[in-house]
C-alpha positions in Angstrom: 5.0 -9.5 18.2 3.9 -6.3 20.4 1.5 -3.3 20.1 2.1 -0.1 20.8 -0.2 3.3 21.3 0.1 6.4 20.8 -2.5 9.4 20.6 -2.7 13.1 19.0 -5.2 15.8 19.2 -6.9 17.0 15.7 -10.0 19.4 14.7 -11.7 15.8 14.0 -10.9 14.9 17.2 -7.9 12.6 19.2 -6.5 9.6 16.5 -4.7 7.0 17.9 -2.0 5.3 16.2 -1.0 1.7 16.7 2.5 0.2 15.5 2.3 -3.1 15.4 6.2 -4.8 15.4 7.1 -8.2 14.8 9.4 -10.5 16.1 12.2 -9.6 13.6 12.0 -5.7 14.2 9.6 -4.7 11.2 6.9 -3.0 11.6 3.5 -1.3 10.4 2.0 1.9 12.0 -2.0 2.7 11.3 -4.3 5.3 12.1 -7.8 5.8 12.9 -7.7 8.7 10.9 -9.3 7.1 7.8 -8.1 3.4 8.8 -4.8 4.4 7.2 -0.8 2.9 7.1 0.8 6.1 7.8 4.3 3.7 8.1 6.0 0.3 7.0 9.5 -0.3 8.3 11.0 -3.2 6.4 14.8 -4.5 5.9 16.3 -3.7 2.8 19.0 -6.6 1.2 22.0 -5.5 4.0 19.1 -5.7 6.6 18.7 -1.6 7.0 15.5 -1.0 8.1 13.6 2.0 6.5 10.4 3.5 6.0 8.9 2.7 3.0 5.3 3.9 3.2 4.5 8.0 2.7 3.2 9.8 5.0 3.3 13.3 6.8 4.6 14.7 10.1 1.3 15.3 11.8 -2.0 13.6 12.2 -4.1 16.4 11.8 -2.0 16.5 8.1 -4.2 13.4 6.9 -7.3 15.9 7.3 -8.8 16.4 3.6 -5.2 15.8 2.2 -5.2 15.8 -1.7 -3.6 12.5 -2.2 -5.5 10.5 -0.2 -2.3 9.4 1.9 -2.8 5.7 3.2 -5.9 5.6 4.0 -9.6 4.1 2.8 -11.5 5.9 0.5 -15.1 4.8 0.2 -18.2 4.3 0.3 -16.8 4.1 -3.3 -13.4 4.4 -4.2 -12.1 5.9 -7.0 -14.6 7.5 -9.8 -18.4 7.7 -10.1 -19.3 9.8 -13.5 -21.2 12.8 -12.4 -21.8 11.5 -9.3 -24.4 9.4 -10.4 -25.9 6.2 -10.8 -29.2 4.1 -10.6 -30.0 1.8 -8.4 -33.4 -0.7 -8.1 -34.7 2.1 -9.8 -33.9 5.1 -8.0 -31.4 8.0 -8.8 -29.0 8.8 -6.4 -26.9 12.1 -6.4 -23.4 12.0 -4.7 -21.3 14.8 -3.4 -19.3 16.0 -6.4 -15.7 16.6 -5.8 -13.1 15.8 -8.4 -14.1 17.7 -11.9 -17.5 16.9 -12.6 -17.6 13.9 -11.2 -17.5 11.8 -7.5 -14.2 10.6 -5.8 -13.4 8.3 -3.2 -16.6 8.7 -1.6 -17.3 12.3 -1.7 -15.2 15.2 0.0 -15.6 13.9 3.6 -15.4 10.2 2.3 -14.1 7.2 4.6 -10.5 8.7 4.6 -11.8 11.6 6.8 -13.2 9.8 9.4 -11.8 9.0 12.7 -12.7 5.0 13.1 -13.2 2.9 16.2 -10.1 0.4 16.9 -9.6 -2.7 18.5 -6.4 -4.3 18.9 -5.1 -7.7 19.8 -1.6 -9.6 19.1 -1.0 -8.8 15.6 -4.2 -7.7 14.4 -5.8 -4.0 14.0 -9.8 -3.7 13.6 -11.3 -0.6 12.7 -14.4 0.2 12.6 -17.0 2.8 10.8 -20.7 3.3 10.3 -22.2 5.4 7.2 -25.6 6.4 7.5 -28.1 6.6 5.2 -27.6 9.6 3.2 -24.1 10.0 3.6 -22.5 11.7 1.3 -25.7 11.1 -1.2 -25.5 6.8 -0.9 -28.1 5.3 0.1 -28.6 3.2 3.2 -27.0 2.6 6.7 -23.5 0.9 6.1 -21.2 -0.6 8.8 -17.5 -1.2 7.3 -14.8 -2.9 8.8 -11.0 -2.8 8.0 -8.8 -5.3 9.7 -4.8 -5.3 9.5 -2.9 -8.1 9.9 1.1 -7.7 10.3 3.3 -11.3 9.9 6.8 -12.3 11.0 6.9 -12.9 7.0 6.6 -9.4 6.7 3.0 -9.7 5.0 0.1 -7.0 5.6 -3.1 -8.4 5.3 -5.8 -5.9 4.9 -9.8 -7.4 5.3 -12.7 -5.7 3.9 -16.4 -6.2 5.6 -19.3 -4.2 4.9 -22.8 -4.6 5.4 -26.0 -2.8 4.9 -29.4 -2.4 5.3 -30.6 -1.2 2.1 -29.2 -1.7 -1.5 -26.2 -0.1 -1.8 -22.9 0.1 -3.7 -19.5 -0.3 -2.2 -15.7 -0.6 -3.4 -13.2 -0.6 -0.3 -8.9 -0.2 -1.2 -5.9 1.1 0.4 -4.6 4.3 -1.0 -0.6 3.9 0.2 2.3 5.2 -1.6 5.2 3.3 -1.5 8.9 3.7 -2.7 11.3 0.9 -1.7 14.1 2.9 -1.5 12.4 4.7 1.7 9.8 7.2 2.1 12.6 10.3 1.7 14.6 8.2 -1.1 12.7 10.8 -4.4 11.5 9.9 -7.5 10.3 6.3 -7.8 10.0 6.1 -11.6 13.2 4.0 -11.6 11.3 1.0 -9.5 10.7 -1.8 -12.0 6.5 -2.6 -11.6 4.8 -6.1 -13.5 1.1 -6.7 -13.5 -0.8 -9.3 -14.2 -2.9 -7.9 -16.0 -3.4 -7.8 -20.2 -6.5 -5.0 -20.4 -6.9 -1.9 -19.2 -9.6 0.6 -19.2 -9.3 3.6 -21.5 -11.1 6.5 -20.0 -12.6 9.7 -21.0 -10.5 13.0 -20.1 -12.0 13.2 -17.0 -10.8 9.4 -15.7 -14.4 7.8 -16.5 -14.4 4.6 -18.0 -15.4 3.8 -21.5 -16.5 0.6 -20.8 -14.0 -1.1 -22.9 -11.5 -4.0 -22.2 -8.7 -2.9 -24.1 -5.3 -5.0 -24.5 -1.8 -3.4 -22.9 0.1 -5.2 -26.0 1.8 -2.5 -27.9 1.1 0.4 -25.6 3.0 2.0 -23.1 0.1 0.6 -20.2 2.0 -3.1 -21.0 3.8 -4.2 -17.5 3.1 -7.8 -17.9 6.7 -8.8 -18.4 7.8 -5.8 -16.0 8.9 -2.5 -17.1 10.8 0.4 -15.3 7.8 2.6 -13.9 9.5 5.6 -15.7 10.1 4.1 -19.1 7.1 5.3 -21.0 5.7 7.3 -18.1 6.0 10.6 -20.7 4.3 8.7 -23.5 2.3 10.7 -25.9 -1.2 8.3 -25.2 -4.3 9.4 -23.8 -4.2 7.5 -20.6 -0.6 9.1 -19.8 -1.9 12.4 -21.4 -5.2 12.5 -19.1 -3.2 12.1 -15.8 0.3 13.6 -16.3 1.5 9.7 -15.6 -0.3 7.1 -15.2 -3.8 6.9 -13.1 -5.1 3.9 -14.6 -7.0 0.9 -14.0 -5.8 -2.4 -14.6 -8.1 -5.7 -15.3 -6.7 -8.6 -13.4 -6.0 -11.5 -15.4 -7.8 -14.9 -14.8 -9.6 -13.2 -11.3 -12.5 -15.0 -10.1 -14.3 -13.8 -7.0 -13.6 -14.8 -4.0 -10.2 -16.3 -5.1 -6.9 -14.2 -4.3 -4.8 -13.7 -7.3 -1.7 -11.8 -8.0 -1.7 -8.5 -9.2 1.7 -6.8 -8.9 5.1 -7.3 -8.4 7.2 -3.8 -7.3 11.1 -3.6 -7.3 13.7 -1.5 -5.9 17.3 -2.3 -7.8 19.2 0.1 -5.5 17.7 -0.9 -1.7 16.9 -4.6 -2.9 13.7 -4.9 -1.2 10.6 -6.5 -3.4 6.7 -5.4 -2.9 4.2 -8.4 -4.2 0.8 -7.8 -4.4 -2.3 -10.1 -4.3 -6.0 -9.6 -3.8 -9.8 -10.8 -4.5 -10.8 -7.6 -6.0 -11.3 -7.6 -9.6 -9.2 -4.7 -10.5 -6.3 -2.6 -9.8 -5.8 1.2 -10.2 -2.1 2.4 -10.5 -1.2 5.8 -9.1 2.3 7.0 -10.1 1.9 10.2 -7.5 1.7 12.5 -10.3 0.2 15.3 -7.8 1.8 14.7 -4.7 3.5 18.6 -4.8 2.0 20.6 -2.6 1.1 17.8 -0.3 1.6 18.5 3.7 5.2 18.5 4.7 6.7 14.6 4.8 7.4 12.8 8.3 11.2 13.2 7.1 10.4 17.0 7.1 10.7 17.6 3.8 7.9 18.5 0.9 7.6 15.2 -1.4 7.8 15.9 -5.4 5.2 14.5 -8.2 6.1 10.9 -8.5 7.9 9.8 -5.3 5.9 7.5 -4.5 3.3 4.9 -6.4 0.1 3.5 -5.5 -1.1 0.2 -6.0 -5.2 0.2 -5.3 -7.1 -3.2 -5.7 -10.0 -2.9 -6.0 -13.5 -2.4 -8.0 -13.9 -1.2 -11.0 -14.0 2.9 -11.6 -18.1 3.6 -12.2 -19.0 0.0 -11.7 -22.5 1.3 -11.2 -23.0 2.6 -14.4 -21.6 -0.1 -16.7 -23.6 -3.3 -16.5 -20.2 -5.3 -18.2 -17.9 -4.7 -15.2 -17.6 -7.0 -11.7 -21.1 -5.5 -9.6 -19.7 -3.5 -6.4 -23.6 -3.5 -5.9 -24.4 -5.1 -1.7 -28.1 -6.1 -1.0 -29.5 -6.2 2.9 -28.4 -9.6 4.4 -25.1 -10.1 1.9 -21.8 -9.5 3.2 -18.8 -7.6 1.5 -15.9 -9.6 1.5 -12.3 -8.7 0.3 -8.7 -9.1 1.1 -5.5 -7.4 -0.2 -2.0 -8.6 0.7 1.2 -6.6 0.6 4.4 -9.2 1.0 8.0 -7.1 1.2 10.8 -9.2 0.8 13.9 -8.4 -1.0 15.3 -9.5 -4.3 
């Protein structure tokens, strides 16, 4: 297992990126630019190695990028409904940035900050502080992200906050991935299963209406694996809203605390396998439908809608405003705790 450093110059300031090998040759690259992957490298079934991670030429490309690419979005990911909620009380106002409502934190968010790393053997830790105010939340938060890369070819991703006021918090990855390679197109022919039997409908803005409802007889049914582009053109609200889907899933049988699989991703032409597992509660799907227009690729080409696919665990869209969804809600003196693992193999 080795580390290796390497450094580029930004408006936000110099990012480093850290590629973290293992003993069979595959590797993981991260940036401090929004504690992102910006690369996987994994075997395929004749042992190719390929990239199978998005990402763009450039650092300075992550800057305010529409998709999100690799990184951590918070203080909240995903959705808050009019950037609001109430908490102990109090109303707090967020940054507005996606329709009327809040997204991933705001427009600076997590994902455009340059963290503070630490790295030793096989592990990455990065580090961030939010002050009180940020971006409208209340109260001084210090997060950390730490990346773990395995001769089993398994990242580990650990989320820890803390703060010292009552806040709300909801911590994910936002990679793309397509097994085929990052340059391999459209990834609507991958085959995707999820353990998961509800969904939540939105509103035509992506807002949760609160309700559980059951995949069975709609096209948001993966549980006994479907090909990602089989239903993708649907004529159903959820599939309507997003041009694809942008959904969240509810993960059967979690309990907190206790990892659980969520997703099983597969490539029939390169033969590699993505498995997915996670303590979060929840887990939004992201077929890419917005990726044109996105900074030029690191293969030096522009990537289409729907070459690549997202797989975010994590809380629940506007937790804070429905009292019947998991709490993302941290008090002074508790810790926030949560783990996502991505295992490549091949089929």
């Amino acid at each position: 297992m080795k580390i290796d450093k390497k450094f580029e110059q930004t408006p936000r300031g110099e990012v480093t990126l850290i590629t973290i090998t293992n003993d069979n040759g595959a590797s993981v690259t991260l940036s401090t630019l929004g504690a992102g992957i910006v690369s996987v490298v994994v075997p395929d079934r004749d042992g190719k190695l390929a990239d199978v991670a998005l990402g763009y030429a450039k650092a300075a490309d992550y800057i305010a990028d529409g998709p999100c690419m690799g990184k951590t979005p918070g203080r909240y990911a995903n959705r808050i409904a009019k950037g609001r909620f109430t908490l102990a009380g109090k109303e707090y106002e967020l940054a507005v940035n996606n329709g009327p409502n809040a997204l991933h934190g705001g427009p600076e968010g997590f994902m455009n900050k340059i963290w503070k790393e630490e790295s030793r053997g096989c592990q990455v830790k990065m580090d961030y502080t939010s002050t009180d105010g940020e971006e409208g939340y209340p109260g001084t938060l210090t997060a950390t992200v730490l990346y773990t890369w395995t001769n089993d070819n398994e990242l580990i991703i650990d989320y820890l906050a803390e703060c010292d006021k009552k806040t709300v918090v909801n911590l994910t990855n936002h990679a793309y991935f397509n097994l085929d390679g990052e340059d391999a197109g459209s990834v609507l022919g991958h085959k995707l299963t999820l353990a998961a039997s509800r969904y939540l409908p939105t509103d035509d803005t992506l807002i949760p209406t609160g309700e559980f409802a059951p995949v069975e007889g709609t096209p948001m049914d993966f549980t006994k694996g479907k090909v990602i582009g089989d239903d993708i053109k649907a004529d159903f609200p959820a599939l309507n809203y997003g041009k694809g889907y942008d959904n969240c899933w509810v993960i059967d049988n979690w309990h907190k605390h206790t990892m659980a699989p969520v997703a099983r991703l597969e490539a029939e032409r390169s033969g590699r396998v993505l498995e997915v597992s996670t303590s979060q509660p929840a887990a939004q799907v992201y077929t890419g439908n917005w990726l044109s227009g996105c900074p030029a690729s690191k293969s030096g080409k522009e990537y289409a809608d729907y070459d690549g696919v997202a797989i975010e665990c994590q809380g629940m869209p506007d937790s804070p405003n429905h009292r019947n969804f998991p709490s993302q809600i941290l008090g002074p003196g508790e810790v926030y705790e949560q783990r996502i693992i991505y295992k490549f193999g091949i089929a």
